[in-house]
N, C-alpha and C positions, 0 to 999 in steps of 0.2 A: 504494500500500500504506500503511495508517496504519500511524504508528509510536508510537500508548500503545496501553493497556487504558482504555476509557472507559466508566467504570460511574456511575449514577447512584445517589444517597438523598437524600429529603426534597429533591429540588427541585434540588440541583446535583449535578454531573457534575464526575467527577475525570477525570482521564487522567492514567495510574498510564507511567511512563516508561520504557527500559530501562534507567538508572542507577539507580534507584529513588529518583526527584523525583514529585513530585505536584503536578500544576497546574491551577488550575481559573480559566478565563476568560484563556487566555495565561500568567497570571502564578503564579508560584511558590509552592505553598501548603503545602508540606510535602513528608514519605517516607514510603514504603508498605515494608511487611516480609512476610514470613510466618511466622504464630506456630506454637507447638510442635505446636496441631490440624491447621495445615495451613491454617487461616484467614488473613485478609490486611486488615490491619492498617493504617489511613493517620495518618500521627501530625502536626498543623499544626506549622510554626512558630511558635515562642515559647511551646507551651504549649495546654492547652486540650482539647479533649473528641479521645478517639479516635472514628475512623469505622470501625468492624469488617463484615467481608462474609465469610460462611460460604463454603467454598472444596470444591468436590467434584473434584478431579484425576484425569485418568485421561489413557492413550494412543487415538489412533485411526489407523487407517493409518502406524501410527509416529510420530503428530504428536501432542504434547503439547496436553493441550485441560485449559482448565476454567470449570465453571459456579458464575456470583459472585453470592449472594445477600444486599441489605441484613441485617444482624443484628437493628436496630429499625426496619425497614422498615414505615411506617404507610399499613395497607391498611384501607380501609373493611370494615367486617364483610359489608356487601351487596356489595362488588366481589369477584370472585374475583382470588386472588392471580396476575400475569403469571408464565409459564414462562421462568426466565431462559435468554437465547440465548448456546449454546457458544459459546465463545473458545480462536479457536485461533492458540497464542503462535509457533508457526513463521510466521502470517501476519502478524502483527505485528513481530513482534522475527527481520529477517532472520540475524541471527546470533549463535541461542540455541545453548549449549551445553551437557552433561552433563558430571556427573563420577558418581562414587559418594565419600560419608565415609567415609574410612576405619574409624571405631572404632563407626558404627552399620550402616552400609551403607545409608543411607535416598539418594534422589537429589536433587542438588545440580545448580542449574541456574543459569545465567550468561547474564541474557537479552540482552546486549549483545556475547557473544563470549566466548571462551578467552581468560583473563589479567583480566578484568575485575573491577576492585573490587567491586563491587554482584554479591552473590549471594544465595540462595536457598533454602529446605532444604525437602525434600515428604518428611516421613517416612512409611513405610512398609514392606513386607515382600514381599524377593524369593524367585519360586519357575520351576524347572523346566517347562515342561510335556512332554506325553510328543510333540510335535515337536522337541523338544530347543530351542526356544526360550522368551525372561524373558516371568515375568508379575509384573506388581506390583500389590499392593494398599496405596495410601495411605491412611493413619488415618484414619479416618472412610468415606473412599471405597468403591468394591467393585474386583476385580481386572480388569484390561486387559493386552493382550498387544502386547510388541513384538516381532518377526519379524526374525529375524537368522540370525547365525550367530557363532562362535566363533574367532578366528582370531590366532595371535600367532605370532613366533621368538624368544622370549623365557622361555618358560615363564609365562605369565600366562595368567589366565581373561579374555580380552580379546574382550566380544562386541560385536561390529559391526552396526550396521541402518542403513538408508536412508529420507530422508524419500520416500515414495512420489511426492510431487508434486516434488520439485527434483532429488531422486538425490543431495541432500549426504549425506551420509556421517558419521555419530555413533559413537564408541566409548567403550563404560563397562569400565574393569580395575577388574575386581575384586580387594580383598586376599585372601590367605588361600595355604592352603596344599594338593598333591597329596598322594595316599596312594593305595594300593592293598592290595588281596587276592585272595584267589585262590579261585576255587568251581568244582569240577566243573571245572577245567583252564581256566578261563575268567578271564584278569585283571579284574576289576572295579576301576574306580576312582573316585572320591569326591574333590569340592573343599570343604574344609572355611573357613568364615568367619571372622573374628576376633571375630563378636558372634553373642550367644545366639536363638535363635529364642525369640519372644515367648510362643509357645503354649503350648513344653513347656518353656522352660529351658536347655535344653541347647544348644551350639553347631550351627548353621544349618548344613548342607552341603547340599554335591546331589550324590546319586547317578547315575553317569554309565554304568547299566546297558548301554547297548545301544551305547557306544563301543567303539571298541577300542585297544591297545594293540601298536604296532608300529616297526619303525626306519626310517626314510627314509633309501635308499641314497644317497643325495647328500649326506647329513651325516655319517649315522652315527648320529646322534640320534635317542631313543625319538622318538616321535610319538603323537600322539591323536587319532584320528582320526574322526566321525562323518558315514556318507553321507546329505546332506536333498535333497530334490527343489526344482526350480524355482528359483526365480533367485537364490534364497538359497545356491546351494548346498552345499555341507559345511562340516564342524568340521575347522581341525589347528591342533595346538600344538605346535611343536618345544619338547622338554623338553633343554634344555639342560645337561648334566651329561658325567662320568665313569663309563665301563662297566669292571666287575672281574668275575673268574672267581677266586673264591673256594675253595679247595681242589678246584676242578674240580667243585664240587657244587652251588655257590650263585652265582648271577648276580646281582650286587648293583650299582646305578647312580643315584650322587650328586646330587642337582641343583645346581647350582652359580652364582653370577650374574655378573655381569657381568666384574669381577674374577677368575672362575676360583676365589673362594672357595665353600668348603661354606654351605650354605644351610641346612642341617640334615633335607633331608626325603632318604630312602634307598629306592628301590625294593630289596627282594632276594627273587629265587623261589627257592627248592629246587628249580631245574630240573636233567633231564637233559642234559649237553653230548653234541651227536650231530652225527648228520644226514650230511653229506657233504660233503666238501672239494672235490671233483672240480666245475671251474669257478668255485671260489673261495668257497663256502658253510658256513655251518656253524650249526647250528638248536640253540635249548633249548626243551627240551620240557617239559610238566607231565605227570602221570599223572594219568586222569579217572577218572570214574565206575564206567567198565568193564576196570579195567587196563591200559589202553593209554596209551601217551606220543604226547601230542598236541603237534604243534612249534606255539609261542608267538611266537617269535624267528629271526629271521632275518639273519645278518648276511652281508654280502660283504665279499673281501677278498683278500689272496694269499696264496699258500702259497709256500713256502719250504724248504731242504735248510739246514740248521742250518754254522755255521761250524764247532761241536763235531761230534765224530765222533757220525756216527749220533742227530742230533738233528731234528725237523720244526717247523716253524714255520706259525703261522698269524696275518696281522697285518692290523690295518684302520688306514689313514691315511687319516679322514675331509677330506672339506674345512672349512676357517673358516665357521663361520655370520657372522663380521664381525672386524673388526678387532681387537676386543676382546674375542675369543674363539680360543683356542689350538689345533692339531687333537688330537685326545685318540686313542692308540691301545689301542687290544686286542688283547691277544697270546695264545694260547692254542699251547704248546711241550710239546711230549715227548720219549722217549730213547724209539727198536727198537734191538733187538739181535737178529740171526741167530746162532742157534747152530750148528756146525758137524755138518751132517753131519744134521740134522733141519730142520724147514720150520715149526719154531715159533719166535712174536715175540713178543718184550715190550716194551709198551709204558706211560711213565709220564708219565699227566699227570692223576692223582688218583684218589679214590676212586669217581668215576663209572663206568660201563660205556661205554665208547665206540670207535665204528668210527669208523674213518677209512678213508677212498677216496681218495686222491690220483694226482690223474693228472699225467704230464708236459706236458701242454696249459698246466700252469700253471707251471712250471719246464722248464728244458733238463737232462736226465741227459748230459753225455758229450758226443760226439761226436753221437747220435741223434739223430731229428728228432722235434721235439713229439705225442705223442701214442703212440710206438713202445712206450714202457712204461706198466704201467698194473698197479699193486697196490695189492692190498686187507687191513687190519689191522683184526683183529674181537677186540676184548678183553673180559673179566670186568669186575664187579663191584669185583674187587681188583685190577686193573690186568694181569693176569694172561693171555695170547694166548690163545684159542681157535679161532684161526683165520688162518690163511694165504694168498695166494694171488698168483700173477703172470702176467702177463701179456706175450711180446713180440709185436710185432704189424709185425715188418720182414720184408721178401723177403730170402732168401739168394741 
C-alpha cells in the first residue's frame, strides 16, 4: 500500500504525506494544506513559489476520494489535457479519520489517525437524504452520499458508516440541538445546527419526518428511532433526560448531560394521561385529526397501594444508562374515595380525564391471591368519577 499522494507539475512529483510533509526525490521539500476552496496547497521550504492543484472531493463507497489537478498545468494546445486518476485517501492513508467543526460543520479529516496534529478542512454542506442517510457537497464539488446510520446513548446526532472495503468503522457527532412538534398527533422532530445554511441564511436542520419518537423499556429513556433496511440497519438515540407529569396535563422531559444537568432543550406534549395500568402500563396520548387520542407514549412500570389512606401509585425505576447517569423516576399518584353507601369514586390526579384499571397481578390486596381483584376507575375531565366497577374472581 503506498503511503503519500503523489501528484505531479511541470516535471516533478510530490508525494504529499500523512503529517503533511512534502517530499520530492526522498528528501524533504516542504507542506501541503488545504485552502478555504478546498484546493491543496504545497508550500517549499524556506520560501519560494507555491505549487496549487484544484481539488474536486467527494465520497465513494464511503471512501473519501479526490481528483488533483495542476493549477498552471502547461499542456500543449495540440495535446488534449490527461483525465486526472481518483485518489482514494483510505488506500493510502490507512488510518484517516473524521470529525465535523464544530462552529461550520464542514468535515475535518486527520489523515494519519484520531489525535493527530496535521489536519485538514473540506468545507462544504450537509444534507439528509430521504434514506435517512448524509450527503455532502464540498465547495466547488457536486454532492456524494455516505451510507450509515444514526446511532448514540448519549443524546447526540452520532452517525456511523463503514468503509465498505475494510469494515472500519467512522463516526461524525454532530453539534446542535433536538426539538420537536406535534402535527396530526404525530411527534415530529428536527436536529437543529449551530451554523447557518449557506443558501437561505437561516440555521441548517434536518427534519426527521419519518422517525419516531418512543421510550425504551430498559431505560426508561425517550428514544429515536428510524427503521432502514440492509446492513445499515436502523436509527436510535437514547435521549437522555428527566420525564414530568405536569399538572396531569403536560408531559414534559428534560435532556440532561452527563452530569445530570439541564441542557436547556425540553420536550413537552399537551398529552392525555391514560391508557391502563393493569400489567404495569400507562400511555399519553395526542388528539388527531379526527378527535381521537392516539397513544404517543408508552411507559412500564409498577403500581402501587399508596402508604396514605386511599392513595395509588404509579412508579418507573429505570435502569443507569452508565455510571454517570442516575435512575430518574416517574411517578404519577392519586387519592379514591368510596362513599358510603353509593358505588361512586373520586379520583385526583389532575385536570386530565383518566381511567385507570389496576389489577392485583401487580400488587397483593390482603390475604388474596394475585389477580382475585380487579377494578376499574373511569373519571371526568374534572377529576370527577363516572364510573365504577369490581370485580372478585375467588371460589367460595
Amino acid at each position: 500500500m503506498p503511503n503519500t499522494i503523489d501528484i505531479t507539475d511541470n516535471g516533478t512529483t510530490y508525494n504529499l504525506n500523512a503529517d503533511g510533509e512534502v517530499l520530492t526525490g526522498g528528501a524533504n521539500w516542504g507542506t501541503w494544506s488545504v485552502k478555504a476552496d478546498n484546493s491543496i496547497s504545497l508550500t517549499p521550504n524556506g520560501g519560494g513559489a507555491m505549487v496549487d492543484f484544484t481539488a474536486k472531493w467527494s465520497f465513494l463507497n464511503n471512501d473519501l476520494i479526490v481528483l488533483l489537478t495542476p493549477v498552471a498545468a502547461a499542456v500543449p494546445a495540440a495535446a488534449p489535457a490527461a483525465q486526472p486518476a481518483p485518489i482514494n485517501l483510505h488506500a493510502i492513508f490507512p488510518y484517516v479519520d473524521y470529525s465535523i467543526e464544530a462552529q461550520t460543520g464542514h468535515l475535518t479529516v486527520a489523515a494519519a489517525g484520531a489525535g493527530a496534529s496535521f489536519i485538514f478542512v473540506i468545507a462544504g454542506v450537509w444534507d439528509l437524504t430521504q434514506s435517512y442517510n448524509l450527503e455532502y457537497t464540498p465547495a466547488g464539488g457536486t454532492a456524494s452520499t455516505l451510507v450509515g446510520r444514526v446511532k448514540d446513548s448519549r443524546s447526540r446526532f452520532n452517525f456511523q458508516f463503514d468503509d465498505t472495503s475494510t469494515d472500519d468503522n467512522y463516526a461524525l457527532v454532530f453539534p446542535g440541538n433536538w426539538s420537536m412538534s406535534v402535527v396530526n398527533a404525530k411527534i415530529q422532530l428536527t436536529f437543529t445546527f449551530p451554523w447557518n445554511d449557506p443558501a437561505t441564511g437561516n440555521p441548517q436542520a434536518f427534519q426527521l419526518t419519518e422517525a419516531a419518537l418512543s421510550v425504551d423499556h430498559d431505560t426508561s429513556l425517550l428514544q429515536i428511532t428510524y427503521n432502514k433496511t440492509g446492513a445499515n440497519k436502523g436509527w436510535q438515540v437514547l435521549l437522555v433526560g428527566k420525564a414530568n407529569i405536569v399538572n396531569g396535563v403536560f408531559f414534559s422531559y428534560d435532556l440532561v448531560d452527563q452530569n445530570g444537568n439541564f441542557t436547556g432543550t425540553q420536550f413537552v406534549i399537551g398529552a392525555k394521561v391514560g391508557g391502563t395500568l393493569t400489567g404495569g402500563t400507562v400511555q399519553f396520548s395526542l388528539l388527531d385529526q379526527n378527535n381521537q387520542w392516539v397513544p404517543v407514549l408508552t411507559y412500564k412500570g409498577n403500581v402501587s397501594i399508596g402508604t396514605a389512606k386511599g392513595t395509588i401509585g404509579f412508579s418507573i425505576q429505570p435502569k443507569a444508562v452508565n455510571q454517570s447517569f442516575l435512575p430518574i423516576n416517574l411517578n404519577l399518584t392519586g387519592t379514591f374515595s368510596m362513599n358510603d353507601g353509593a358505588d361512586t369514586v373520586e379520583l385526583n390526579v389532575g385536570a386530565s380525564g383518566l381511567t385507570l384499571a389496576i389489577s392485583v397481578t401487580d400488587f397483593k390486596l390482603g390475604t388474596l391471591d394475585p389477580g382475585d381483584v380487579w377494578f376499574k376507575i373511569a373519571v371526568n375531565g374534572t377529576g370527577k368519577s363516572v364510573g365504577f366497577s369490581m370485580i372478585f374472581g375467588f371460589a367460595i
